[in-house]
N, C-alpha and C positions, 0 to 999 in steps of 0.2 A: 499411695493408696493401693491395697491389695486387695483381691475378693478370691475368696477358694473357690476351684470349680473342680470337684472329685477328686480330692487333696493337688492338685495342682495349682501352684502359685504363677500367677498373673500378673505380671507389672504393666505400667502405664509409662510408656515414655515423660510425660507432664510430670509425673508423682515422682520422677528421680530426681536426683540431688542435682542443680545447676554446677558444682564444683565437682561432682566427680569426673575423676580422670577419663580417658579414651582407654587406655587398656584395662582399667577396671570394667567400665563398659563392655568392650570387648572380651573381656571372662567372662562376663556376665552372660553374654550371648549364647556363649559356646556350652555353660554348663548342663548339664544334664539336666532333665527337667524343668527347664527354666524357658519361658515363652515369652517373648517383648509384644506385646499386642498393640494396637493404635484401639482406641474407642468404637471406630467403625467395626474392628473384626469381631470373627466369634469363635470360638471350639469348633465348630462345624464348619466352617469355610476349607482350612487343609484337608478335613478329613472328603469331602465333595470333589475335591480339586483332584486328589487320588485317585479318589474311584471315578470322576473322568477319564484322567488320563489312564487309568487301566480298562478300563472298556473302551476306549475310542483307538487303544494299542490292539485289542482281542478282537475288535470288530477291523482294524484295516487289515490281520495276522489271517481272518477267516477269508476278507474278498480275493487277497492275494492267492491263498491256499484254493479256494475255489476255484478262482480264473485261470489256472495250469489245465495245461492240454497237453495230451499227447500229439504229434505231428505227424503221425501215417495218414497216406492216402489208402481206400480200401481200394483193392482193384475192379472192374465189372465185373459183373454176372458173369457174363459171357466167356465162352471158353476158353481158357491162356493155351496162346498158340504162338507159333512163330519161331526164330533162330535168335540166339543172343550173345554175341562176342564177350567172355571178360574181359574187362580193360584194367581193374586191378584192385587189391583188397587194403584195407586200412583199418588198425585196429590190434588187438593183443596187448598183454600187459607193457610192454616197450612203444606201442604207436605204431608201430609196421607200416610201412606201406608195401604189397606186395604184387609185383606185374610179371605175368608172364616170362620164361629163359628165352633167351636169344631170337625171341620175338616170334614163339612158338604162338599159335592159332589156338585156342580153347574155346571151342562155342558148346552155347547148351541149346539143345532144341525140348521144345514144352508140344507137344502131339495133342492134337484133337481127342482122342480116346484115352488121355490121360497116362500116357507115357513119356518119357525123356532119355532123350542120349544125349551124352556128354562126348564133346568130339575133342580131338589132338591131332591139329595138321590134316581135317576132313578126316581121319580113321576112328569108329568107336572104339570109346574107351569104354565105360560105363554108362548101362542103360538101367532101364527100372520103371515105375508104374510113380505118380505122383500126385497129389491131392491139396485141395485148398480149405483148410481150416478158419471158421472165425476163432478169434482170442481176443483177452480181454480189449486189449491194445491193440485192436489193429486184424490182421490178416496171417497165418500162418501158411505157406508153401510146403509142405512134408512131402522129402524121398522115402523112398522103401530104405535107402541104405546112405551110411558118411561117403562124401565124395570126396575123394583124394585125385586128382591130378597134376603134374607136375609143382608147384606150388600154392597151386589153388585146392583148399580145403575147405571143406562145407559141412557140417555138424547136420545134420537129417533133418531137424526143423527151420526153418528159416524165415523172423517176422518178417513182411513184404514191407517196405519201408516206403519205396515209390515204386510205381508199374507205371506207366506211360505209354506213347506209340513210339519213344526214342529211348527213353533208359530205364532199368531197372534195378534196383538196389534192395538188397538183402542183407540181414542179418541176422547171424548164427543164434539162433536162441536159446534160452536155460544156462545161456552160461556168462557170466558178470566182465568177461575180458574178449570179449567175441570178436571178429570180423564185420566191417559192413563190406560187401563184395558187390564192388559195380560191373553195370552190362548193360553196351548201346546195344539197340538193335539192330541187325543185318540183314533181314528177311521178313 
């Protein structure tokens, strides 16, 4: 027995031939347009089943996308002060790890009045005036100027990634192959 439903043809398991073959059957399954129904089913059941499963893929694709955080800490209010050893930078298009030469000394001091010297072996290298930006993501640290000392290289903005009372970690920002550049504290 057939019944059209929107020129599509309907078979009924019961209504087929007891003597037709298995791989007859099995063409039969496979051709196009051709739907093996049991009695219980309907036109609407696959089509339900679809659009479940594509809403219930779009609704776990949005909790996921929403639940992403960024991981900064923002730093205090309070004035960034104090002395900061680099211990060594990681990062750039190769992975870098990069530490101090011959166990050269590079600390950075952050000034109450919003200055900074960058030291080599206690000698200034590089001073300058420094400021704490919000950003979208987090916290921005901007020098007046790139710091270059001995291998340690620092791009003028730098998202603040952790600030603590022990370590500090930066990262070179605006730029997709950066530095993150750590520093215990010393003082």
């Amino acid at each position: 027995m057939t019944r059209a439903a929107s020129s599509l043809q309907i078979f009924y398991p019961e209504n087929l031939p007891a003597a037709m073959p298995a791989s007859v059957l099995t063409i039969f399954l496979h051709c196009t347009g051709s739907i093996l129904l049991n009695k219980e089913s309907s036109i609407e059941k696959p089509v339900m089943k679809r659009f479940f499963i594509l809403f219930s893929t779009l609704l776990l694709f949005l909790l996921t996308v929403s639940s992403c955080s960024h991981d900064t800490e923002k730093p205090a209010n309070k004035a960034a002060k104090g002395q900061w050893q680099w211990e060594y930078s990681a990062g750039g298009v190769g992975g870098y790890s990069l530490q101090p030469i011959n166990n050269t000394l590079i600390t950075l001091s952050l000034n109450n009045d919003s200055t900074y010297d960058f030291y080599l072996n206690n000698e200034v290298q590089i001073s300058g005036k420094y400021s704490i930006q919000a950003a979208t993501n987090g916290s921005l640290l901007h020098f007046d100027d790139r710091i270059q000392i001995n291998l340690l290289s620092m791009q003028q903005d730098q998202t603040i990634i952790k600030w603590d009372s022990q370590k500090l970690q930066l990262l070179d920002g605006d730029i997709s192959d950066g530095y993150n550049h750590y520093f215990k504290k010393i003082n």
